[in-house]
SEKE-873476 format. One record per residue (C-alpha): residue in three letters; z, y, x. Coordinates in steps of 0.1 Angstrom, whole numbers, padded with zeros to 4 digits. Layout:
# SEKE-873476
    r     zz     yy     xx
  ALA      Z      Y      X
...
***
This chain:
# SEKE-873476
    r     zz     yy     xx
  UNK   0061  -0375   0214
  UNK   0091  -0381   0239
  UNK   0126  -0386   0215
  UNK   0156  -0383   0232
  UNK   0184  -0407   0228
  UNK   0226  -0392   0227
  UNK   0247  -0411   0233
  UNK   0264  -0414   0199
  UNK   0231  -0437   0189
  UNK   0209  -0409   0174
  UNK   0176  -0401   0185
  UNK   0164  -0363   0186
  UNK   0133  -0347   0179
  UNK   0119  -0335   0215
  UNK   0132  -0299   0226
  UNK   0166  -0303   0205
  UNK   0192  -0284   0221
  UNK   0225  -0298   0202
  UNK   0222  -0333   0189
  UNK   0216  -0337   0151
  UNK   0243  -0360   0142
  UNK   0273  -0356   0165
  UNK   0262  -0318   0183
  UNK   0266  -0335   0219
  UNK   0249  -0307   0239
  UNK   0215  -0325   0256
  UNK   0221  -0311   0289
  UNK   0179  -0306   0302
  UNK   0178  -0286   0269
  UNK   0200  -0259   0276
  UNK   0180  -0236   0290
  UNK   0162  -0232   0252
  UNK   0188  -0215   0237
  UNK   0201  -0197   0270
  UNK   0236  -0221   0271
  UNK   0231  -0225   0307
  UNK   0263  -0215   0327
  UNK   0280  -0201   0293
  UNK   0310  -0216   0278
  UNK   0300  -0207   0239
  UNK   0270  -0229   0227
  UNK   0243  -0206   0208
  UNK   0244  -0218   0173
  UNK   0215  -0196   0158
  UNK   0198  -0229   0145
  UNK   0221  -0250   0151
  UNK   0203  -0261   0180
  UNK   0176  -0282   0162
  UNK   0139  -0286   0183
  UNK   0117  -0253   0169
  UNK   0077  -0261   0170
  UNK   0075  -0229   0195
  UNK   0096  -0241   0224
  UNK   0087  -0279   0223
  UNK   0048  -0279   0225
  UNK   0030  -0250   0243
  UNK   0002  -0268   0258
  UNK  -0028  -0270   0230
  UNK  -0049  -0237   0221
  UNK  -0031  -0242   0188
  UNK   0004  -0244   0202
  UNK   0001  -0210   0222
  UNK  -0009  -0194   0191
  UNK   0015  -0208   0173
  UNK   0043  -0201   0198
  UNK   0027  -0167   0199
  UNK   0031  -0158   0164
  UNK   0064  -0170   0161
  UNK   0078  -0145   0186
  UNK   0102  -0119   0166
  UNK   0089  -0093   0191
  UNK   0053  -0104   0182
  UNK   0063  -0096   0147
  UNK   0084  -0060   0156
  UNK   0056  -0045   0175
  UNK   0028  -0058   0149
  UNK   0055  -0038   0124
  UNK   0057  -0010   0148
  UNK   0020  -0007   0147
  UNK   0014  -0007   0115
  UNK   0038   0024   0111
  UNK   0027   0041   0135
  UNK  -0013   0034   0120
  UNK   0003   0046   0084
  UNK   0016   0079   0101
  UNK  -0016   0087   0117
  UNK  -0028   0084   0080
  UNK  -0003   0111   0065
  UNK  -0016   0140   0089
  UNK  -0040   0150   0070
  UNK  -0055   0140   0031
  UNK  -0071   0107   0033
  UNK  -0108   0111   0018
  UNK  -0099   0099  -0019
  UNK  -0072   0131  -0024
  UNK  -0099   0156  -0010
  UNK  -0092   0182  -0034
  UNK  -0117   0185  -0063
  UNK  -0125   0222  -0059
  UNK  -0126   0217  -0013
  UNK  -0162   0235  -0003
  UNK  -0173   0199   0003
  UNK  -0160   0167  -0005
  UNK  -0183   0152   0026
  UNK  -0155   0141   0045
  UNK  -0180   0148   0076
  UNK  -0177   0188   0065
  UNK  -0146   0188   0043
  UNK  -0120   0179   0081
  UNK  -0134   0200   0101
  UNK  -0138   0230   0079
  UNK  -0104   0227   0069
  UNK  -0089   0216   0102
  UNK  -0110   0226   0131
  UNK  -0108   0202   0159
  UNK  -0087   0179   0150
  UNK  -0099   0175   0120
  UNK  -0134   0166   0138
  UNK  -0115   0140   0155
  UNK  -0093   0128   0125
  UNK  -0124   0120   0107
  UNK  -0142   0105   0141
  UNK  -0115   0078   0148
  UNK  -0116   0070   0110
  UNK  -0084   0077   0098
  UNK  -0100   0096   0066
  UNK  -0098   0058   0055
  UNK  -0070   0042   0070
  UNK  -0058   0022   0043
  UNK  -0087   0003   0033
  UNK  -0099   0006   0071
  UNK  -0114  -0035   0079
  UNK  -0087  -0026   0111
  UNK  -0056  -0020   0089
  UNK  -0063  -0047   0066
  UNK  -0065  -0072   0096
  UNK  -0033  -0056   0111
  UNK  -0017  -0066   0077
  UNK  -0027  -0100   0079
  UNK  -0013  -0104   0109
  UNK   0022  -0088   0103
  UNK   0020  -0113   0076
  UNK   0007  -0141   0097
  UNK   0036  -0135   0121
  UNK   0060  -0136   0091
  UNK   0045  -0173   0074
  UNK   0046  -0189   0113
  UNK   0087  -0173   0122
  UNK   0099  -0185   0089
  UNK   0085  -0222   0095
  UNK   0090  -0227   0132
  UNK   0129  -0217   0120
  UNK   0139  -0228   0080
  UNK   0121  -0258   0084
  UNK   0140  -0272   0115
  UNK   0176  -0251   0101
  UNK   0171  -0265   0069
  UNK   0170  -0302   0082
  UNK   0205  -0296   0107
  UNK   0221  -0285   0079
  UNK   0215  -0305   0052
  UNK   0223  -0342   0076
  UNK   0253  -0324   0098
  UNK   0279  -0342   0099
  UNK   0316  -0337   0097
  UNK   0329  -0354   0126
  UNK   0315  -0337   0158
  UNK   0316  -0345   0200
  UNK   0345  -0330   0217
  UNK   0323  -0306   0233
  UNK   0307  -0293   0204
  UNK   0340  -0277   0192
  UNK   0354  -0267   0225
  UNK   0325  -0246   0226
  UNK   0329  -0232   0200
  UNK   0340  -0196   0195
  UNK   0368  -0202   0172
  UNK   0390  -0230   0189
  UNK   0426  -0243   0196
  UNK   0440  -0278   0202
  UNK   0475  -0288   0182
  UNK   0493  -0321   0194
  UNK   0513  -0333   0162
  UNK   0500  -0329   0128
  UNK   0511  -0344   0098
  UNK   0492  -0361   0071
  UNK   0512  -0338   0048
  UNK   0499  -0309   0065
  UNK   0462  -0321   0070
  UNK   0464  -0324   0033
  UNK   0476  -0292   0025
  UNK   0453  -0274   0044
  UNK   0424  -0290   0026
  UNK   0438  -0279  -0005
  UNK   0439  -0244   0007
  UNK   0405  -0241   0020
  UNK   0392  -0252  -0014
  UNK   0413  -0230  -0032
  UNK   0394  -0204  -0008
  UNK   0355  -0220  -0022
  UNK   0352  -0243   0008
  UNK   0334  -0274   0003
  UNK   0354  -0300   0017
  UNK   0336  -0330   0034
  UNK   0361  -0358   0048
  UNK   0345  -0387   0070
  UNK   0373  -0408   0082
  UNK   0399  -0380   0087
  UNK   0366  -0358   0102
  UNK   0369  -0329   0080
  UNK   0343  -0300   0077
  UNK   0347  -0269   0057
  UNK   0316  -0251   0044
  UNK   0309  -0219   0025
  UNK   0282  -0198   0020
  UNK   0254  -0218   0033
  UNK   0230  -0202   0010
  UNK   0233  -0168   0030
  UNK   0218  -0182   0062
  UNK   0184  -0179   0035
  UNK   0188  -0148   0033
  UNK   0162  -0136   0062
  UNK   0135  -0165   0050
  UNK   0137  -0146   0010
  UNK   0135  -0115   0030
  UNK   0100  -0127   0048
  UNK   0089  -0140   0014
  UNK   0092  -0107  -0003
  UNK   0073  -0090   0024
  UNK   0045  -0113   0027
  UNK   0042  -0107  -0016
  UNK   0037  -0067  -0007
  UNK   0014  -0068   0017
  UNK  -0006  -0098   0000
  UNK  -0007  -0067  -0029
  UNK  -0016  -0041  -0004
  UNK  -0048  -0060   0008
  UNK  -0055  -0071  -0029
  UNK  -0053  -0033  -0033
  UNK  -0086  -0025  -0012
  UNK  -0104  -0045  -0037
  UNK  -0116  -0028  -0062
  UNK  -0105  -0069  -0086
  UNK  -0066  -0054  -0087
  UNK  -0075  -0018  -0076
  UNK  -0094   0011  -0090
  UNK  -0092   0047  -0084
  UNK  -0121   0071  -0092
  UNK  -0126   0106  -0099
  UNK  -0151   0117  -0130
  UNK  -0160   0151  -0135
  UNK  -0173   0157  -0170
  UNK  -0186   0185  -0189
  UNK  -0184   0196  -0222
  UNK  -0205   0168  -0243
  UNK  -0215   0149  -0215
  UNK  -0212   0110  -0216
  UNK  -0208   0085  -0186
  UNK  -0203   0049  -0175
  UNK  -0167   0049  -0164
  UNK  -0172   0039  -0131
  UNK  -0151   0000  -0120
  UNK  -0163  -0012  -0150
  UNK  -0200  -0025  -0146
  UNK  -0211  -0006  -0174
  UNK  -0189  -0019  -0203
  UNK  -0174   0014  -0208
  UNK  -0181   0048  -0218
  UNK  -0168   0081  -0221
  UNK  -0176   0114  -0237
  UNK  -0163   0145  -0230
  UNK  -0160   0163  -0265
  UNK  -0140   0196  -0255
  UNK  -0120   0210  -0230
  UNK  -0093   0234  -0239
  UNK  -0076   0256  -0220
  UNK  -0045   0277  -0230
  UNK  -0032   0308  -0211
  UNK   0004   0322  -0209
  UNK   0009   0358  -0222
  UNK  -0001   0383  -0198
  UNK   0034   0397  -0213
  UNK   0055   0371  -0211
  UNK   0082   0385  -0179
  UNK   0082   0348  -0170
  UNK   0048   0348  -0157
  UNK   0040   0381  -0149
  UNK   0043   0379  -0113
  UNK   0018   0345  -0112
  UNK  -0006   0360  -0134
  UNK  -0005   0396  -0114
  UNK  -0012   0373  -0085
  UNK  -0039   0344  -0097
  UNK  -0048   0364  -0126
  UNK  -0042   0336  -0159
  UNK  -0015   0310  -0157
  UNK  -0024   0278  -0181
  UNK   0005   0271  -0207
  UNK  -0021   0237  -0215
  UNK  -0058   0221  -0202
  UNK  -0069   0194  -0222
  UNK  -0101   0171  -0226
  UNK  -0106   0160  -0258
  UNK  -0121   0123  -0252
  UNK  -0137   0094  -0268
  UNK  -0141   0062  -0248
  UNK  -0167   0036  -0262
  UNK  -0171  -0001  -0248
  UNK  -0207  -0014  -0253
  UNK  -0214  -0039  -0282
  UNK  -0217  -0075  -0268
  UNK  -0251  -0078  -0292
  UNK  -0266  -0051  -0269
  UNK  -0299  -0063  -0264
  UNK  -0304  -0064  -0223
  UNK  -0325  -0037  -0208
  UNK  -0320  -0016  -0244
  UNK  -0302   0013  -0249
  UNK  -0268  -0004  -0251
  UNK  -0251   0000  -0281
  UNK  -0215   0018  -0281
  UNK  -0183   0010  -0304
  UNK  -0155   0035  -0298
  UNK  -0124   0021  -0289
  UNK  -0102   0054  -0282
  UNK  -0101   0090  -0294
  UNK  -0076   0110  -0278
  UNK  -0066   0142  -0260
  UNK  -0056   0143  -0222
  UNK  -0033   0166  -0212
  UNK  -0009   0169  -0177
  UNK   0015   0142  -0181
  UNK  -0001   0124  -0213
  UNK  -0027   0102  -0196
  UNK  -0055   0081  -0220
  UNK  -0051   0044  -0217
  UNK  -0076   0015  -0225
  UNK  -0080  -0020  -0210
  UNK  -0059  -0018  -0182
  UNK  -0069   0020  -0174
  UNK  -0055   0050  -0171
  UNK  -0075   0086  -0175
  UNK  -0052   0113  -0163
  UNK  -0060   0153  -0163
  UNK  -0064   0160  -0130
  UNK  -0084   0196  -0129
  UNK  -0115   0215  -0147
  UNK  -0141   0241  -0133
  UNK  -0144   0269  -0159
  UNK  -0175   0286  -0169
  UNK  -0203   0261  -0152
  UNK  -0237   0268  -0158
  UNK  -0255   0243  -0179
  UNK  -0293   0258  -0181
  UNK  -0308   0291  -0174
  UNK  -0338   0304  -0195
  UNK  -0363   0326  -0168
  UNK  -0395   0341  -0178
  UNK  -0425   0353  -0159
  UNK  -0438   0387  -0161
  UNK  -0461   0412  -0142
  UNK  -0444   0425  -0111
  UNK  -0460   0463  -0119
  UNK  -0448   0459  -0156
  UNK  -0417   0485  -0157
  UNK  -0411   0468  -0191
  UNK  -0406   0437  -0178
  UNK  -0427   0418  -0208
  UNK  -0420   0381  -0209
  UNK  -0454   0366  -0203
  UNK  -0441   0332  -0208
  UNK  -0407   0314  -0202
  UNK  -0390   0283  -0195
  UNK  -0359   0264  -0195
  UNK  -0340   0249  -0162
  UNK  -0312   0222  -0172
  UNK  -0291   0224  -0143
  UNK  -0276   0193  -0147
  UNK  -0311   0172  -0149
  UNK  -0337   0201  -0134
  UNK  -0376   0189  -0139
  UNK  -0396   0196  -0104
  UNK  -0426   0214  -0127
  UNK  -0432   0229  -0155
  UNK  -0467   0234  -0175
  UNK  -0464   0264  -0198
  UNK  -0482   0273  -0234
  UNK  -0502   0301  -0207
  UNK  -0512   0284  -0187
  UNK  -0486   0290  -0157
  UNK  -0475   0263  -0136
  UNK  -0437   0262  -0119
  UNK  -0426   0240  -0092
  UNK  -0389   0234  -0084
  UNK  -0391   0239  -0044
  UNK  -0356   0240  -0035
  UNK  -0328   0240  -0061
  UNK  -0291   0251  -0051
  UNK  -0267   0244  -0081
  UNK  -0240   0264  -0061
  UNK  -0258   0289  -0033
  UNK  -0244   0303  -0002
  UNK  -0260   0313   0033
  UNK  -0246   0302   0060
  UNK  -0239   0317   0096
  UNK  -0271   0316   0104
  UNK  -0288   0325   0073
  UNK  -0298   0291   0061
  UNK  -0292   0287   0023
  UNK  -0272   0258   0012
  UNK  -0251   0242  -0016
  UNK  -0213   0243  -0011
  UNK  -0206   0218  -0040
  UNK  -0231   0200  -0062
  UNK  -0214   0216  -0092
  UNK  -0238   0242  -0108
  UNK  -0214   0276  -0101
  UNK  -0240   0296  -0089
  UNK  -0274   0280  -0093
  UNK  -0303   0294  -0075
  UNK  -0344   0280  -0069
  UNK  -0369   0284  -0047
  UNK  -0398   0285  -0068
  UNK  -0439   0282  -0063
  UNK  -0457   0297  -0092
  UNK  -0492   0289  -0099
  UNK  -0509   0317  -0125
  UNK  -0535   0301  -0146
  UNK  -0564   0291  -0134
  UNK  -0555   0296  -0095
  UNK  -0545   0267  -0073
  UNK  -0527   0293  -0047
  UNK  -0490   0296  -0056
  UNK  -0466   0328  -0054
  UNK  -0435   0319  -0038
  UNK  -0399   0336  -0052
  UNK  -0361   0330  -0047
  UNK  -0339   0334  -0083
  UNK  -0306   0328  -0086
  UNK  -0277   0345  -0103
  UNK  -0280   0384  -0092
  UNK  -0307   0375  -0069
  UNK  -0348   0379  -0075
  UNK  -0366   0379  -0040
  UNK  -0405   0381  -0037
  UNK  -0406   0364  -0006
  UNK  -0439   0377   0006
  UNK  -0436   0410  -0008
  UNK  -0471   0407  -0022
  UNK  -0466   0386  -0055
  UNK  -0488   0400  -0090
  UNK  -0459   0377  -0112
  UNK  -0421   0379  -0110
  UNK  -0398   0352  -0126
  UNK  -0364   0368  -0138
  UNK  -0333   0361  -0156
  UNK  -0338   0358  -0199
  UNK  -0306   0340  -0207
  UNK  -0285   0313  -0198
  UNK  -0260   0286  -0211
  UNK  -0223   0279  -0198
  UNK  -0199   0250  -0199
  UNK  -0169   0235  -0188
  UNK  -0163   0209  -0164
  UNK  -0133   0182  -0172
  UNK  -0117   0166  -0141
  UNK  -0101   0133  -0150
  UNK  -0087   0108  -0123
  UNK  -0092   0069  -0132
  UNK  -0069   0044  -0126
  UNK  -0065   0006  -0128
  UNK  -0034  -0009  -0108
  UNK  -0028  -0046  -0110
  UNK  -0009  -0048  -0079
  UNK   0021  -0030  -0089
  UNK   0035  -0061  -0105
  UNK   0033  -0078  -0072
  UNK   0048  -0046  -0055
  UNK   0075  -0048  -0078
  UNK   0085  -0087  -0076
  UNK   0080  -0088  -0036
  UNK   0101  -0056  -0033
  UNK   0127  -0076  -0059
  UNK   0128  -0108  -0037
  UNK   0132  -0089  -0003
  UNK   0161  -0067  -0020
  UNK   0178  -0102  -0029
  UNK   0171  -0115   0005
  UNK   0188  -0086   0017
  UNK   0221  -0089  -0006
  UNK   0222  -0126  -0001
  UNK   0227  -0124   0038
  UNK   0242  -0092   0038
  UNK   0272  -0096   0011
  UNK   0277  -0135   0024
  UNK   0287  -0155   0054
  UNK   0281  -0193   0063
  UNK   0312  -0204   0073
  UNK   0321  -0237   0090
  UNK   0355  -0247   0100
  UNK   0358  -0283   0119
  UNK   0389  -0302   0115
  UNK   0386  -0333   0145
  UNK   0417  -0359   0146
  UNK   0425  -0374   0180
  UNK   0452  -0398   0191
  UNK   0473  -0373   0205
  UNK   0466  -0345   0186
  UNK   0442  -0327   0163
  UNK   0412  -0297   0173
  UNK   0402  -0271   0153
  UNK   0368  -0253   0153
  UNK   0349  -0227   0135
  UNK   0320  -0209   0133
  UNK   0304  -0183   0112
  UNK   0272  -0162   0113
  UNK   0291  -0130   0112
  UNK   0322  -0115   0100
  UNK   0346  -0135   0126
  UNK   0378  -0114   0113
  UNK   0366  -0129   0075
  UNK   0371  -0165   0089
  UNK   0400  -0157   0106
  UNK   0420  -0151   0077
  UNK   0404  -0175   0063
  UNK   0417  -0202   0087
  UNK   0456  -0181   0089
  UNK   0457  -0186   0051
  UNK   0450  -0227   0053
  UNK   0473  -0230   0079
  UNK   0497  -0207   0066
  UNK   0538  -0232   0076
  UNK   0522  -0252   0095
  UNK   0526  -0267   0127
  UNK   0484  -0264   0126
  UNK   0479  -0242   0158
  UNK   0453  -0207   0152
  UNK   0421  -0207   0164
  UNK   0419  -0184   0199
  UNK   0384  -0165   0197
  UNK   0370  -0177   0234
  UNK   0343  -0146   0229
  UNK   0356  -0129   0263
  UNK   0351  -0165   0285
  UNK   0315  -0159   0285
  UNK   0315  -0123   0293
***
């Protein structure tokens, strides 16, 4: 690795721009930091050798050099937001309303949306955020960030912390903030030290060399920012996985039980009631709403009992369940239990649970039962033998029946709203079967030559609790990367690093300063310290390079 030698006796890394101990600048470095043919030096880093613009010639050092671009970083940024917009258009597949025709996403975007709904659920973008695409646009973004904070802290860190006090001639004449004085007295050299203190400058004093510093801490601010960043999106990619991250929706009816689902079978839940409460048809507050919808709920509420499976469960038994939560979930009063949360999120009213048909003789203006059987709609058998002797197979079963277009039956939902069967009966004794359509209003003999008709005897209702799951780990880590970006933020916003060079000379005395922003700040600074004395103030050379 070639060093380069100044001429005050210290050797530089390769590609430094400003020399480390004395800030000589290395004249075949200045085109780096673009000081060619400009009076002012570029102190961004204070000219120390950056990994990016020293090597570029291994595989390693291109990608390196790559990623540490600031306009790499911006239009991997600019990306990503412009991804995250695509993604707000229209609902992304988890917040598919409850009660849409379909929840497919294939049917639900372009039934609601036409076209471009076809297209938004083509190019993906029903899952953006857990897309393999996004996640890898993420890592980059933070890729960029881990690379531009080392190719620059690293390097600023070591200037700063070995700069000296006493500095070339060329250094400070280059400086922004500069003036020469001819007579100074001790007195006076003394004086202003005391005032720049008094002001929070540390005061470093090599031989009459004297540096001023403040506010060093601010120049961090931009590498706490980066920090903070790469902490949120290292949550947002934990947040795809369903370790940190679990959102699920569980419909439930009334005395139904289920596995919670993210939880691997370890947890149950029973629904044990839903109530729903109306506001008074008379109540002026409401009349308009229930005129228009018909009944406005005052309160919907699922009355719940969560059990976790014993550990002595023996495996491959029915497990056994301890209940570890009986409560009710209303809008804004969510369940909790190990980490989850159970929210009321919707119900379906009046769902059938099983309908009770029987068969009788299609001349038979009485309509005597013959025999009948029971349907659960939730569970439906595909036969069933009965005491005389009839035999019914389950064909085609609809739990909620419409036709379409072009007359084709199908199921909208999977709920049981309005259940309806193809059935093939077989009358004792005869292996040719009768064919029929039933369903809710509906009894079709669908060759128009059946002896046996199947109709309607009674049926069962229910209803259906909507509850939305939740498990969020990641907020924590939201919350402390959004803290240390906000501090970032303060720390280089409300601060300056501030540098004022104090250089004796035989004749004389030069005075330099620099600042990474806020000149008029170190301005008064420097008029305050000099304050009746023969100390000349600094002219701000700005307008030699322009």
């Amino acid at each position: 690795m070639k060093k380069i030698k100044c001429e005050c006796g210290h050797i530089n890394p390769e590609g430094t721009v400003l020399c480390e101990a004395c800030g000589k600048p290395i004249e075949e470095n200045q085109h780096i930091d673009g000081n060619e043919g400009k009076k002012l030096l570029n102190m961004r880093y204070d000219g120390t050798a950056r990994r990016s613009q020293t090597y570029t010639t291994s595989m390693v050092d291109k990608i390196w050099s790559f990623f540490s671009s600031v306009k790499v970083g911006v239009w991997l940024i600019v990306l990503a937001l412009v991804a995250s917009m695509f993604g707000t258009i229209f609902p992304q597949a988890q917040f598919i309303p409850q009660n849409a025709i379909s929840r497919d996403p294939a049917v639900y975007y372009e039934d609601q949306f036409g076209i471009l709904g076809l297209i938004y659920y083509q190019l993906g973008f029903y899952q953006l955020y857990s897309s393999w695409w996004y996640m890898i646009l993420l890592g980059l973004i933070g890729i960029s960030l881990v690379i531009c904070s080392l190719d620059r802290f690293v390097p600023l860190y070591k200037a700063l912390k070995k700069q000296k006090a006493k500095r070339h001639d060329t250094f400070l004449n280059r400086q922004r903030l500069y003036s020469e004085t001819e007579r100074v007295t001790d007195a006076e050299i003394e004086q202003v030290k005391e005032r720049l203190q008094k002001q929070r400058y540390k005061i470093r004093d090599e031989n009459g060399h004297i540096l001023a510093e403040k506010g060093r801490f601010s120049r961090w601010g931009p590498y706490v920012n980066h920090i903070g960043l790469i902490i949120i999106l290292f949550a947002a990619i934990l947040r795809s996985t369903p370790l940190l991250y679990e959102d699920a929706f569980i419909w439930l009816r009334e005395g139904e039980q289920k596995v919670v689902p993210g939880t691997n079978g370890e947890y149950y839940i029973k629904n044990n009631d839903f109530i729903m409460e109306v506001h008074d048809e008379n109540d002026e507050r409401f009349m308009a709403a229930i005129e228009k919808e018909g009944m406005v709920p005052s309160n919907f509420q699922t009355d719940v009992v969560v059990y976790r499976v014993n550990d002595s469960s023996v495996p491959g038994a029915e497990p056994e369940l301890e209940p570890i939560l009986e409560d009710s979930i209303q809008m804004n009063k969510p369940a909790k239990f190990a980490g989850y949360t159970l929210y009321q999120s919707g119900y379906q009213l009046n769902e059938f649970t099983s309908l009770t048909l029987k068969i009788y003789e299609t001349d038979d203006p009485d309509e005597e039962s013959l025999d009948s059987f029971t349907i659960d709609l939730i569970n439906p058998e595909s036969e069933y033998m009965l005491e005389n002797g009839f035999k019914v197979v389950v064909d085609q079963y609809y739990p909620d029946y419409v036709l379409t277009d072009d007359g084709i039956p199908t199921s909208e939902t999977n709920n049981s709203k309005n259940p309806a069967f193809v059935l093939l009966v077989y009358p004792p004794g005869s292996d040719s079967a009768e064919v029929s359509f039933i369903g809710i209003g509906r009894n079709v003999d669908a060759t128009g030559e059946n002896e046996y008709t199947i109709g309607l005897e009674d049926f069962e209702l229910h209803d259906v609790s909507g509850l939305q799951l939740r498990r969020d780990y990641t907020l924590p880590l939201f919350g402390l990367g959004s803290a240390i970006f906000m501090i970032g933020v303060i720390q280089g916003m409300y601060w300056q690093h501030r540098r004022i060079w104090i250089h004796p000379k035989e004749n004389g005395l030069l005075m330099a300063a620099h600042t990474n922003k806020n000149w008029f700040g170190i301005k008064k600074d420097i008029e305050k310290s000099i304050e009746n004395t023969s100390l000349k103030m600094v002219d701000d050379q700005q307008e030699l390079d322009e």
